[in-house]
C-alpha positions in Angstrom: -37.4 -1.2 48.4 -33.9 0.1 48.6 -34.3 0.4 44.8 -36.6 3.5 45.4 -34.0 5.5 47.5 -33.1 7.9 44.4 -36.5 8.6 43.5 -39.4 7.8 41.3 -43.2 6.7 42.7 -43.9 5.4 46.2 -45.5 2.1 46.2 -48.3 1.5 48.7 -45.6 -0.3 51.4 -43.8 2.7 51.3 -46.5 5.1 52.2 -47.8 2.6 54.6 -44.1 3.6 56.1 -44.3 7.2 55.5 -47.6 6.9 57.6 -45.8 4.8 60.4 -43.0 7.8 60.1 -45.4 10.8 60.4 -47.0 8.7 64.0 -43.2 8.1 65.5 -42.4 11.2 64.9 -45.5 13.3 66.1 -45.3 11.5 69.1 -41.6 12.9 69.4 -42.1 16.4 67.8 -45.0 18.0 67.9 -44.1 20.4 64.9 -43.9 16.9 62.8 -47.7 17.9 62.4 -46.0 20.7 59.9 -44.1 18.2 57.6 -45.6 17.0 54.5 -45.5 13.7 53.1 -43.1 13.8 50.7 -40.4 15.3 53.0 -41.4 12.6 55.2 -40.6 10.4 51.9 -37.2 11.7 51.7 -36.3 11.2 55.5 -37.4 7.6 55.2 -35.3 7.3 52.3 -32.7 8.3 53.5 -32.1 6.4 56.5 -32.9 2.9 54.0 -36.7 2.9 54.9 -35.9 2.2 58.7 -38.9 4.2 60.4 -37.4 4.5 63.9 -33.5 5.7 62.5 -35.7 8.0 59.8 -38.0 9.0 62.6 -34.4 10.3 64.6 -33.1 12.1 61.7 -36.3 14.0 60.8 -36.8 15.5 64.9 -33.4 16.3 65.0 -34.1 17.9 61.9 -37.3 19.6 62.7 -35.2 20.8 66.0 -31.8 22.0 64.2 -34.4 24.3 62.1 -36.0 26.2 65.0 -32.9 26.7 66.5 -30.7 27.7 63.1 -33.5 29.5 61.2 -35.9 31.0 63.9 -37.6 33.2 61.7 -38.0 30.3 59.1 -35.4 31.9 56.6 -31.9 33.3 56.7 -32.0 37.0 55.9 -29.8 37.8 53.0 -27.7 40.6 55.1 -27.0 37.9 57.5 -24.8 36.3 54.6 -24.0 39.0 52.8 -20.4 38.6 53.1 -20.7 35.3 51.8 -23.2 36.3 48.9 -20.8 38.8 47.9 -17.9 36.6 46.6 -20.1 35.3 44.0 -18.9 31.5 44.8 -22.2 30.5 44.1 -24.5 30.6 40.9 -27.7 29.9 39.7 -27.8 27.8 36.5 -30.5 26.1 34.3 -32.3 22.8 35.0 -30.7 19.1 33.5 -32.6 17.4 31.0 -34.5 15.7 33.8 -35.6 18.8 34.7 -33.9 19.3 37.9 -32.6 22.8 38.7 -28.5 23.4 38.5 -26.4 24.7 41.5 -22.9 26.1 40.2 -20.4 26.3 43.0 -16.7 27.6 42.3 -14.4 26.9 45.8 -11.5 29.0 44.2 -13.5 32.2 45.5 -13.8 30.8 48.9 -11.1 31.4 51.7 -10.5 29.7 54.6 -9.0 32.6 56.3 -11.7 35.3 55.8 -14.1 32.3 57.0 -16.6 32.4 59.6 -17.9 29.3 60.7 -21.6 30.6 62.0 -22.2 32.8 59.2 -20.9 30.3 57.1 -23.2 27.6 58.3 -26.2 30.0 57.0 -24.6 30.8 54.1 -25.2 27.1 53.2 -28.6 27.0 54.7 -29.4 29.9 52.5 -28.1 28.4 49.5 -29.9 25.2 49.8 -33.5 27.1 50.5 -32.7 29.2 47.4 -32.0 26.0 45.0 -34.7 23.9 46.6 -36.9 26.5 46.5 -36.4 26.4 42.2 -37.3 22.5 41.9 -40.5 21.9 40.4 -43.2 19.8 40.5 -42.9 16.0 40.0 -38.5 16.4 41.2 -37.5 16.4 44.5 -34.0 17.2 44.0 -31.4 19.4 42.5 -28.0 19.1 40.3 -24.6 20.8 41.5 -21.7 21.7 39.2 -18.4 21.9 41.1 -16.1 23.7 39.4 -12.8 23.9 40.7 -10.5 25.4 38.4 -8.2 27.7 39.9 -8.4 25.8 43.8 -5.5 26.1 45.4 -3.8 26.0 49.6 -5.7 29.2 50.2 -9.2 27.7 49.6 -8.9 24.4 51.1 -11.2 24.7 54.1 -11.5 21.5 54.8 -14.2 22.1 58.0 -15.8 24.3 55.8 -16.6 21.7 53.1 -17.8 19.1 56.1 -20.0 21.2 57.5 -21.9 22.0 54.1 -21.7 18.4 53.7 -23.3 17.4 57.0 -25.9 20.3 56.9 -27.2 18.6 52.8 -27.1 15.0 54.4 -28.5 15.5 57.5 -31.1 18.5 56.8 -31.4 18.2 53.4 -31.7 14.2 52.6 -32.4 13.3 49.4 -31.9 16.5 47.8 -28.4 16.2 45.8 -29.2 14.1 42.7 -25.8 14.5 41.5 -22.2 16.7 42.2 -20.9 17.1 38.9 -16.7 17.6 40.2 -15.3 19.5 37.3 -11.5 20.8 36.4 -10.2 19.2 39.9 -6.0 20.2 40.4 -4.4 17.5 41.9 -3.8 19.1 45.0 -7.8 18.5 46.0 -7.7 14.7 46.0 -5.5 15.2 49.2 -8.4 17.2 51.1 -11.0 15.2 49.6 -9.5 11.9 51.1 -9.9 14.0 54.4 -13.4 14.7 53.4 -14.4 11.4 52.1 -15.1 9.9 55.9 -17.9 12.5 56.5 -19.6 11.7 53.8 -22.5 8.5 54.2 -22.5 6.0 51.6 -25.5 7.2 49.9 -24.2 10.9 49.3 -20.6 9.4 48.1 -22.2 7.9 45.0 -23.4 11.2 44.0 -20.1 13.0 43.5 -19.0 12.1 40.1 -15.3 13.5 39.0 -15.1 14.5 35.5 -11.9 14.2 33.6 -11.3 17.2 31.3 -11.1 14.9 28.4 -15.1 14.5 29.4 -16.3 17.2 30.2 -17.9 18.9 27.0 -19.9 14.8 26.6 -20.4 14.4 30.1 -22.0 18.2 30.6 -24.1 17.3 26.9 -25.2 13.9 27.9 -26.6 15.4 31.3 -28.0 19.0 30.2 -28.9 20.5 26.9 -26.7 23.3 25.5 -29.4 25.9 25.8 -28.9 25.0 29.8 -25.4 24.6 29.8 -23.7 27.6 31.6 -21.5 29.9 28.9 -18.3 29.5 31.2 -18.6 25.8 29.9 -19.0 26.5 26.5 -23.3 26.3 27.2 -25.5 28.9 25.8 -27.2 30.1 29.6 -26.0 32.9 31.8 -26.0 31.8 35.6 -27.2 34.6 37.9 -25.2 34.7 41.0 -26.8 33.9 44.3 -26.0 37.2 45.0 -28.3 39.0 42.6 -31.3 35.5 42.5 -33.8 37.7 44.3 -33.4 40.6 41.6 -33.9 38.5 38.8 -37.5 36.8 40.2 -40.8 38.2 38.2 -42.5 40.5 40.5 
């Protein structure tokens, strides 16, 4: 069963499980009611298809939410400080077919920060990319690029909390954290980071050597998807402007 975590069909046992996880958790949480299955799928996942622990994680979930996103989203001008340092972009999708989050930490600084607002920030972020997976995925691909990271970006409380709101929130979302043109300097926060991080969400980050990049980026996504910063063919649209660009 632990086989399954990642993805792919459910097998009878494991919506027998899902089942047993909707009933625990009703009981709990009323708004549980509100939750569809595959959600439910993902919690139970996530927590190595242990009913009662997945059954913990999704009310405290369900409760985070009301409390986080009362109105059920995070208004842009909430985040607009965020938005506009364009540290995050919209890409294509991965030959899978799972949509691309580009991220660049270089435009983030821990001393302009705001912890709250940067907390929805994140929320917002995920909504917008999980919002843009389709039918038949459950989860999404993020490029890290972090050429240009220096002292003045490393925020390392910053980087946990985004961390913990995807693993805890979000389960079984991240299919893979592509960590591109990484200086030296950000193996010394990421051994800080590392602890934070639960076993199943460590295997996802994948550091790519610049010698690899250009195969790595091809093996994973075709060119036409590949953003032009990385010698791709697609323009990313920055969170900032994602709304704008949506057909009416």
């Amino acid at each position: 069963m632990a086989g399954n975590r990642g993805g792919g069909d459910a097998g009878e046992s494991e919506w027998l499980k899902v089942a047993e996880l909707r009933a625990m958790a009703e009981s709990q949480e009323p708004h549980a009611k509100e939750v569809d299955n595959l959600t439910l799928r993902r919690f139970l996942r996530a927590r190595d298809h242990n009913v009662e622990k997945a059954s913990a994680m999704l009310v405290k979930a369900i409760r985070w939410r009301k409390e986080a996103v009362p109105g059920g989203s995070v208004p842009e001008e909430k985040v607009r400080r965020d938005l506009d340092d364009d540290k995050v972009y919209m890409g294509g999708a991965d030959r899978t077919g799972r949509p691309i989050l580009l991220a660049f930490p270089a435009k983030h600084f821990s001393a302009k920060r705001d912890m709250p607002q940067f907390k929805s920030y994140v929320v917002y972020l995920f909504d917008k990319i999980c919002s843009r997976i389709p039918r038949g995925q459950e989860k999404f691909v993020c490029i890290v690029d972090l050429k240009g990271w220096g002292y003045s970006n490393c925020d390392i409380r910053a980087y946990i909390a985004a961390i913990e709101i995807m693993q805890n929130y979000y389960p079984e979302r991240l299919g893979k954290a592509l960590m591109i043109h990484v200086p030296y300097m950000f193996m010394k926060a990421w051994k800080l980071i590392y602890p934070f991080i639960d076993n199943v969400t460590r295997d996802k980050f994948v550091f790519v050597d610049d010698k690899s990049l250009q195969e790595v980026l091809h093996q994973e996504i075709d060119e036409s998807q590949i953003p032009d910063t990385l010698g791709g063919k697609l323009e990313p649209v920055s969170l900032r402007n994602y709304e704008r660009t949506l057909p009416a």
